[in-house]
N, CA, C and O atoms as a GROMACS GRO file, in nm:
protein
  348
    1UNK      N    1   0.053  -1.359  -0.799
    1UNK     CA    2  -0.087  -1.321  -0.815
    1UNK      C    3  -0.151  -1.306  -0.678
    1UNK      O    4  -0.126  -1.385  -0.586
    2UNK      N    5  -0.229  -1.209  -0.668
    2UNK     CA    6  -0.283  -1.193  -0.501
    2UNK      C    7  -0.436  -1.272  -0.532
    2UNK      O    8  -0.490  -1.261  -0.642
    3UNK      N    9  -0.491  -1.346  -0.426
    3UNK     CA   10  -0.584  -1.427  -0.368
    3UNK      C   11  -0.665  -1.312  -0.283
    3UNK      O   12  -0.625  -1.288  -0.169
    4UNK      N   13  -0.769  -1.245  -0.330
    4UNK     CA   14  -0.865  -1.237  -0.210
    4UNK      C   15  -0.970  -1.255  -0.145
    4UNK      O   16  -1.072  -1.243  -0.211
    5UNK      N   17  -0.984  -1.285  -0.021
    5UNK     CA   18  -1.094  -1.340   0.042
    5UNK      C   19  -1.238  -1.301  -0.007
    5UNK      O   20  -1.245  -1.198  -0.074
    6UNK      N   21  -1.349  -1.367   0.016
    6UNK     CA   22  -1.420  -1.370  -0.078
    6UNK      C   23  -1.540  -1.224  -0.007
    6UNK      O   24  -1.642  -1.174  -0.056
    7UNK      N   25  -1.484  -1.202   0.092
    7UNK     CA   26  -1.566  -1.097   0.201
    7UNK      C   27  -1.478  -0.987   0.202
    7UNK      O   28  -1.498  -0.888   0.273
    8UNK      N   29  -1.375  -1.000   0.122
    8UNK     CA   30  -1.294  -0.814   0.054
    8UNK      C   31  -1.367  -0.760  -0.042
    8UNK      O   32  -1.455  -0.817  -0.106
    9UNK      N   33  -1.322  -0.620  -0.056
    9UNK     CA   34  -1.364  -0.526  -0.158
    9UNK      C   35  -1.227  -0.475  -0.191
    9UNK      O   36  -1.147  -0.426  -0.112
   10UNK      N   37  -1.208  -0.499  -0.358
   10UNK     CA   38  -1.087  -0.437  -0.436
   10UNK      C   39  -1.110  -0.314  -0.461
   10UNK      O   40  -1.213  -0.342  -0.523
   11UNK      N   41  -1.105  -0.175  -0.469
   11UNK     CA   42  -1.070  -0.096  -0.558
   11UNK      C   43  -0.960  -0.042  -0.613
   11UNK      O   44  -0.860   0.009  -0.562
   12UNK      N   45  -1.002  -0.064  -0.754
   12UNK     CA   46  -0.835   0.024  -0.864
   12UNK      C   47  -0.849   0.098  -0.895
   12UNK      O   48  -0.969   0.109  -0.923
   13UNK      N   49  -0.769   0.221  -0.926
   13UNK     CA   50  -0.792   0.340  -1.043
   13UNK      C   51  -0.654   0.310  -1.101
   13UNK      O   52  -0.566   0.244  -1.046
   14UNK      N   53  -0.647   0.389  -1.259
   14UNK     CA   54  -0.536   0.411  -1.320
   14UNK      C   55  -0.586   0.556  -1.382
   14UNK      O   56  -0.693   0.587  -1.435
   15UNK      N   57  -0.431   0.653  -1.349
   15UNK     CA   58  -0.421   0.780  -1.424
   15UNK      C   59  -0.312   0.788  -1.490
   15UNK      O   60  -0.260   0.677  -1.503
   16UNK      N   61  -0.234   0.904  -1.555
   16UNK     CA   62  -0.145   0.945  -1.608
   16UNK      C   63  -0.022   0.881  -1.552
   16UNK      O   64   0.064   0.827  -1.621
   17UNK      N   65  -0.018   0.892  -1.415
   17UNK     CA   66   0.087   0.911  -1.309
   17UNK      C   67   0.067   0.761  -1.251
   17UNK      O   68   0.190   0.746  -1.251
   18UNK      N   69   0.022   0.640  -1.202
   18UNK     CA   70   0.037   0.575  -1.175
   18UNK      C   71  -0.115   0.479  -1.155
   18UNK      O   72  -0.232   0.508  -1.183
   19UNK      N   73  -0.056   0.357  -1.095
   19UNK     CA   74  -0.207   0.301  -1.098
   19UNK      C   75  -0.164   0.249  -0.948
   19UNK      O   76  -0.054   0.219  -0.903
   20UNK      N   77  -0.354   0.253  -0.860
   20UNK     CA   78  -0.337   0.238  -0.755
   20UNK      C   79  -0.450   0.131  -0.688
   20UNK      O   80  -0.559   0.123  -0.745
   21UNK      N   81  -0.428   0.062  -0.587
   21UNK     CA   82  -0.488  -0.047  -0.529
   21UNK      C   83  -0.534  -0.057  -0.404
   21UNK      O   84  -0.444  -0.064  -0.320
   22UNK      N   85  -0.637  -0.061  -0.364
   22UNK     CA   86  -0.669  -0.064  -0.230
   22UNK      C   87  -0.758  -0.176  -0.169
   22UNK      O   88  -0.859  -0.200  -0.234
   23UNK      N   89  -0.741  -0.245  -0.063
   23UNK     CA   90  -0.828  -0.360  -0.008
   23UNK      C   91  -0.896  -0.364   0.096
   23UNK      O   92  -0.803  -0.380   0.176
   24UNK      N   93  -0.989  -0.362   0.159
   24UNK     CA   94  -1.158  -0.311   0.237
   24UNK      C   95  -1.144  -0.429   0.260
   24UNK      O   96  -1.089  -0.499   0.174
   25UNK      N   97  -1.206  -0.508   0.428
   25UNK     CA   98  -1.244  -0.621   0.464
   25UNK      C   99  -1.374  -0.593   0.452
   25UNK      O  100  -1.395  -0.493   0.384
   26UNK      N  101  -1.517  -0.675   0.516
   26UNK     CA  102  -1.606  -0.655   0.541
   26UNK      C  103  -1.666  -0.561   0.644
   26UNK      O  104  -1.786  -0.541   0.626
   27UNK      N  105  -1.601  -0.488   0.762
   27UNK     CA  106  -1.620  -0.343   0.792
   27UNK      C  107  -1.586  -0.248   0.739
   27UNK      O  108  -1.622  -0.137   0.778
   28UNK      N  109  -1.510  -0.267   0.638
   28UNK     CA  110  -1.487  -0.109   0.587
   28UNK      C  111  -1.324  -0.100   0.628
   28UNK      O  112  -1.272  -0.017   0.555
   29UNK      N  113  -1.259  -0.139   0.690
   29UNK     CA  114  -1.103  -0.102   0.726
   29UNK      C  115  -0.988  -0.153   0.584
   29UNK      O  116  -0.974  -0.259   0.522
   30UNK      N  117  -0.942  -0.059   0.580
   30UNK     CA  118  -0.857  -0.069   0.436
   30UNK      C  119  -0.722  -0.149   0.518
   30UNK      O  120  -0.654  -0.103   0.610
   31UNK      N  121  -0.712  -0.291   0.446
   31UNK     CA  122  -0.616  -0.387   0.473
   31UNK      C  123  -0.501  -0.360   0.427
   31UNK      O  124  -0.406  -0.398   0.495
   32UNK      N  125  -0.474  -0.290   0.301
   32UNK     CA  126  -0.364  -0.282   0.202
   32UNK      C  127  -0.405  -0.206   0.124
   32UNK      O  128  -0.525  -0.181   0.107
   33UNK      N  129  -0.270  -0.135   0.038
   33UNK     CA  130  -0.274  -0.059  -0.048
   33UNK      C  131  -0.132  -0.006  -0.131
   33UNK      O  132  -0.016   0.013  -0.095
   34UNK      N  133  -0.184   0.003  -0.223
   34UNK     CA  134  -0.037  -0.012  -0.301
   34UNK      C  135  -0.054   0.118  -0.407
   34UNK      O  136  -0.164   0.168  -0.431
   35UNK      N  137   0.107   0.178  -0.485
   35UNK     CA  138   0.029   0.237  -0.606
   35UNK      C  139   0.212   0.231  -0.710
   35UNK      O  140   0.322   0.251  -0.658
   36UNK      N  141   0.196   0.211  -0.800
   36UNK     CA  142   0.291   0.195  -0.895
   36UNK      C  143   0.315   0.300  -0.981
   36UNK      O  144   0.252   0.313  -1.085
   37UNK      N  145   0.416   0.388  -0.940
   37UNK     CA  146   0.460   0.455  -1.043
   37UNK      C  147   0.442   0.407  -1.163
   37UNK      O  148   0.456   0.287  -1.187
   38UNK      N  149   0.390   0.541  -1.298
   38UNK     CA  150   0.437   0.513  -1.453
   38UNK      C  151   0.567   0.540  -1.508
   38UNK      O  152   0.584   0.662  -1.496
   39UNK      N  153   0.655   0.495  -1.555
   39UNK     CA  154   0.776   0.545  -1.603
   39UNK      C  155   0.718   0.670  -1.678
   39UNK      O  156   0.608   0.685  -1.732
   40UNK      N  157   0.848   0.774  -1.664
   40UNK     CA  158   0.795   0.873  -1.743
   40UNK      C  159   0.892   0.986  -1.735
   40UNK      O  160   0.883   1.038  -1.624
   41UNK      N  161   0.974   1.039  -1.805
   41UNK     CA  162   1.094   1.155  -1.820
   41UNK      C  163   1.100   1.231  -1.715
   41UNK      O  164   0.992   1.291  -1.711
   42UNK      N  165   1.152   1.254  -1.647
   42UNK     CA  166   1.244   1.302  -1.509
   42UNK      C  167   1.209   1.203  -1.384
   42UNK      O  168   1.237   1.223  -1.266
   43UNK      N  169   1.161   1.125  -1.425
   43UNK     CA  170   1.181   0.996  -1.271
   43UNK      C  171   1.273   0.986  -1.245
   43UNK      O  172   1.368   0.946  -1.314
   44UNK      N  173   1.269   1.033  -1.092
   44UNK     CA  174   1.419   1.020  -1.034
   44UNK      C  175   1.460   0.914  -0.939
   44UNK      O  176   1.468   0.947  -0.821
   45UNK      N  177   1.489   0.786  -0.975
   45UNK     CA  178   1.497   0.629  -0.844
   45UNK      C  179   1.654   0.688  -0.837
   45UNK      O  180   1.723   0.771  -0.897
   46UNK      N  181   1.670   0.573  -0.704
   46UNK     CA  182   1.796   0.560  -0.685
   46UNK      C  183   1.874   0.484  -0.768
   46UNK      O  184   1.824   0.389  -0.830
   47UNK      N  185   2.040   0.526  -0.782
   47UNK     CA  186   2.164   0.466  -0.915
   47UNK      C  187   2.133   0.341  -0.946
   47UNK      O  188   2.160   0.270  -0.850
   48UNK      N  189   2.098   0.291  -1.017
   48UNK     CA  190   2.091   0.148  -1.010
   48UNK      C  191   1.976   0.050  -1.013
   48UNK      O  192   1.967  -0.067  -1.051
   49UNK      N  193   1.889   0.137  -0.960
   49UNK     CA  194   1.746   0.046  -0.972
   49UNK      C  195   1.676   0.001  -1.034
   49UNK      O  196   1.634   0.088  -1.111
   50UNK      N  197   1.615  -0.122  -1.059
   50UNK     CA  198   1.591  -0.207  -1.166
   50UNK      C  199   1.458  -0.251  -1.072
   50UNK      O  200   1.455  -0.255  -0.949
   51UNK      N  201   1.356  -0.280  -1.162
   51UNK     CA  202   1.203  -0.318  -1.112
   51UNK      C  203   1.085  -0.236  -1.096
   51UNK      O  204   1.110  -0.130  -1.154
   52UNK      N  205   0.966  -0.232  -1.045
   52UNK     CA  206   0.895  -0.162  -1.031
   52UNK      C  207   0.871  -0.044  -0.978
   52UNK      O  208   0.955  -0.055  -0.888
   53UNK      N  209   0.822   0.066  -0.959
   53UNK     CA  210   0.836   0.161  -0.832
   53UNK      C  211   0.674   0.130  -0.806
   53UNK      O  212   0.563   0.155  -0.855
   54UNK      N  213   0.734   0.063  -0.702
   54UNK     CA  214   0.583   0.065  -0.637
   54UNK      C  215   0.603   0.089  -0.489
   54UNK      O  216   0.719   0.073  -0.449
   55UNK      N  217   0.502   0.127  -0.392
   55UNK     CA  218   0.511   0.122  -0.244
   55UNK      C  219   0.384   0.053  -0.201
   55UNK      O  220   0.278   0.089  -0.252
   56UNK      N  221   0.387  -0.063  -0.094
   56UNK     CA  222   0.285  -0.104  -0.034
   56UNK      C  223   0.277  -0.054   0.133
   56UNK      O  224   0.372  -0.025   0.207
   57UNK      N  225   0.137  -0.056   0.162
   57UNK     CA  226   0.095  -0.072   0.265
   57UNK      C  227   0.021  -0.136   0.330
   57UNK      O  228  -0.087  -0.136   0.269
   58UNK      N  229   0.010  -0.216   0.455
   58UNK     CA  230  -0.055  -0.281   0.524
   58UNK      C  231  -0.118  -0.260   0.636
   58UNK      O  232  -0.057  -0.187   0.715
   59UNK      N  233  -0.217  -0.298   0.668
   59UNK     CA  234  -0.306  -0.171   0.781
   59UNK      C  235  -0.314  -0.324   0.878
   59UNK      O  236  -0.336  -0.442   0.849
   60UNK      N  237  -0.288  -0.261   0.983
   60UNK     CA  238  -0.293  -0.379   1.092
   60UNK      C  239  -0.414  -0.332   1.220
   60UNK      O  240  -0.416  -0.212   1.251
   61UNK      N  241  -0.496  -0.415   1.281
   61UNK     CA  242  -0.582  -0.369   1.341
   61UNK      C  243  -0.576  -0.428   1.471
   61UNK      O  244  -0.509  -0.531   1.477
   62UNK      N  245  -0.644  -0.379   1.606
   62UNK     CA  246  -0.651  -0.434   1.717
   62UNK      C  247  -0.788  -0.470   1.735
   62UNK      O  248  -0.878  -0.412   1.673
   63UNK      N  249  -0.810  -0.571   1.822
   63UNK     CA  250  -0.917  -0.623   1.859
   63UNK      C  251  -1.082  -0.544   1.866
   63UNK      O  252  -1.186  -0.584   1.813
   64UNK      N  253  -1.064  -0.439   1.938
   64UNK     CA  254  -1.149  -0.342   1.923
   64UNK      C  255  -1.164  -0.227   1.764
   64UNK      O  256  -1.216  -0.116   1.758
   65UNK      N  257  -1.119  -0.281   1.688
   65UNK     CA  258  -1.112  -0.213   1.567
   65UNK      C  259  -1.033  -0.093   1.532
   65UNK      O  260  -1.026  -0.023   1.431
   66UNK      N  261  -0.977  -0.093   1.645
   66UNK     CA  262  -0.884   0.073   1.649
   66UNK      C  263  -0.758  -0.005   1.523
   66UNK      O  264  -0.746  -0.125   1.501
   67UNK      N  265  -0.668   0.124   1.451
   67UNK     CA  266  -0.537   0.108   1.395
   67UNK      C  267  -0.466   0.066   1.502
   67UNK      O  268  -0.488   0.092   1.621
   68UNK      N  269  -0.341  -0.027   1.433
   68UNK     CA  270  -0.275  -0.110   1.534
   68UNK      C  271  -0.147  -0.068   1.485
   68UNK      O  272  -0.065  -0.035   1.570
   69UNK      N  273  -0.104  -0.063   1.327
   69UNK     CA  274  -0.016  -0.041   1.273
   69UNK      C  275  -0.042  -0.027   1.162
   69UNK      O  276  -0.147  -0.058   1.107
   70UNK      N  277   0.088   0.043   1.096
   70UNK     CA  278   0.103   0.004   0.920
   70UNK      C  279   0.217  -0.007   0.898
   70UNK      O  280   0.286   0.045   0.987
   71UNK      N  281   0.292  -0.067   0.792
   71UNK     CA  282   0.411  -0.121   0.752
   71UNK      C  283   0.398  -0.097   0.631
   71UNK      O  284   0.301  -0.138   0.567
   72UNK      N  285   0.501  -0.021   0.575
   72UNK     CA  286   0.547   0.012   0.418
   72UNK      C  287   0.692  -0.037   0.359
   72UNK      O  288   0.796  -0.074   0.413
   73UNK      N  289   0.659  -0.025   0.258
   73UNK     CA  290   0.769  -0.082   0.156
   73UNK      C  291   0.795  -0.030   0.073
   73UNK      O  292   0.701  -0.036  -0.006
   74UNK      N  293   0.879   0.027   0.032
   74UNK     CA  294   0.840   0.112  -0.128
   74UNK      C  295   1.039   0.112  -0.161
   74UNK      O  296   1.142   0.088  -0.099
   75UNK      N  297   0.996   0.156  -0.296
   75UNK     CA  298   1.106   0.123  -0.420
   75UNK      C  299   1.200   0.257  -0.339
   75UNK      O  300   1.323   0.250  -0.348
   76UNK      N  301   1.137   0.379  -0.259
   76UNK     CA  302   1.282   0.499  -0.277
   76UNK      C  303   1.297   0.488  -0.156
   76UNK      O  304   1.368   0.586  -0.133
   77UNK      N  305   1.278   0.429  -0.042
   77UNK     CA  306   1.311   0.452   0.073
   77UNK      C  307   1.293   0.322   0.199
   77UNK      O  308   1.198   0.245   0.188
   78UNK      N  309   1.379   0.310   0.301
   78UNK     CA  310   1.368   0.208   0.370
   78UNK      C  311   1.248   0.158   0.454
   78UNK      O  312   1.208   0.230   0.546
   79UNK      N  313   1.189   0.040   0.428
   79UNK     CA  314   1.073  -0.016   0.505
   79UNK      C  315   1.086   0.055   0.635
   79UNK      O  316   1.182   0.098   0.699
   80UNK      N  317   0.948   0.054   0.653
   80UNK     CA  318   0.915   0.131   0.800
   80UNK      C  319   0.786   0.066   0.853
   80UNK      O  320   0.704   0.001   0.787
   81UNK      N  321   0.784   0.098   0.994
   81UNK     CA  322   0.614   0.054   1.044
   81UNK      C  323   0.610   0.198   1.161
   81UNK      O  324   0.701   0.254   1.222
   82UNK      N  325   0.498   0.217   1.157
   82UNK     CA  326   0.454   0.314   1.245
   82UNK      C  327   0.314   0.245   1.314
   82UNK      O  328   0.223   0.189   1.252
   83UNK      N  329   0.323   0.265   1.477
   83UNK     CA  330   0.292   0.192   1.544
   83UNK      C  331   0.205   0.296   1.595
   83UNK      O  332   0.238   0.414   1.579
   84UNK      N  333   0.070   0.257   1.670
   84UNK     CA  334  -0.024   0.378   1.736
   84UNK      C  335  -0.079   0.309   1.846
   84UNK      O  336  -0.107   0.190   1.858
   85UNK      N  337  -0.092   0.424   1.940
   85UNK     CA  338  -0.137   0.404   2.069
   85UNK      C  339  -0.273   0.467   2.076
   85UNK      O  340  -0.330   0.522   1.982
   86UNK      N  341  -0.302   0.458   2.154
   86UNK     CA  342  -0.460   0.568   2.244
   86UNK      C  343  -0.471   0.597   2.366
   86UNK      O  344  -0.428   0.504   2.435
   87UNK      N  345  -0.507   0.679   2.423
   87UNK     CA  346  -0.497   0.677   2.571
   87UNK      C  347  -0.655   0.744   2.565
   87UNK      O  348  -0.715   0.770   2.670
   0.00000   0.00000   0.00000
């Protein structure tokens, strides 16, 4: 079960195609976000897969509020983080 701080903002939607999640601190910067495939005739996972299809994301921030990172996870493909600079 996720816990959130009492100075987040949740928003959900659910459509046809999946249901999706997103988490806002108190400026406005989206912390996380997730969205779960619906099962549904021609879903194509990889041989074998058993569990949800879902993918998360995590928004990482630097001191000055700039993007710092994000890190994903998801059911069809290998975790990744993509890292950002500024000049």
């Amino acid at each position: 079960m996720y816990s959130m701080a009492f100075h987040e903002k949740l928003i959900e939607m659910t459509n046809a195609v999946a249901s999706y999640r997103w988490v806002y601190n108190v400026t406005g910067q989206c912390l996380s976000s997730k969205y779960i495939l619906k099962e549904r005739p021609g879903l194509v996972c990889k041989p074998g897969y058993k569990g949800e299809l879902k993918t998360e994301f995590n928004y990482y921030y630097n001191p000055n509020g700039t993007l710092s990172k994000v890190a994903t996870k998801s059911f069809d493909t290998p975790d990744f983080i993509i890292y950002y600079s500024y000049l």
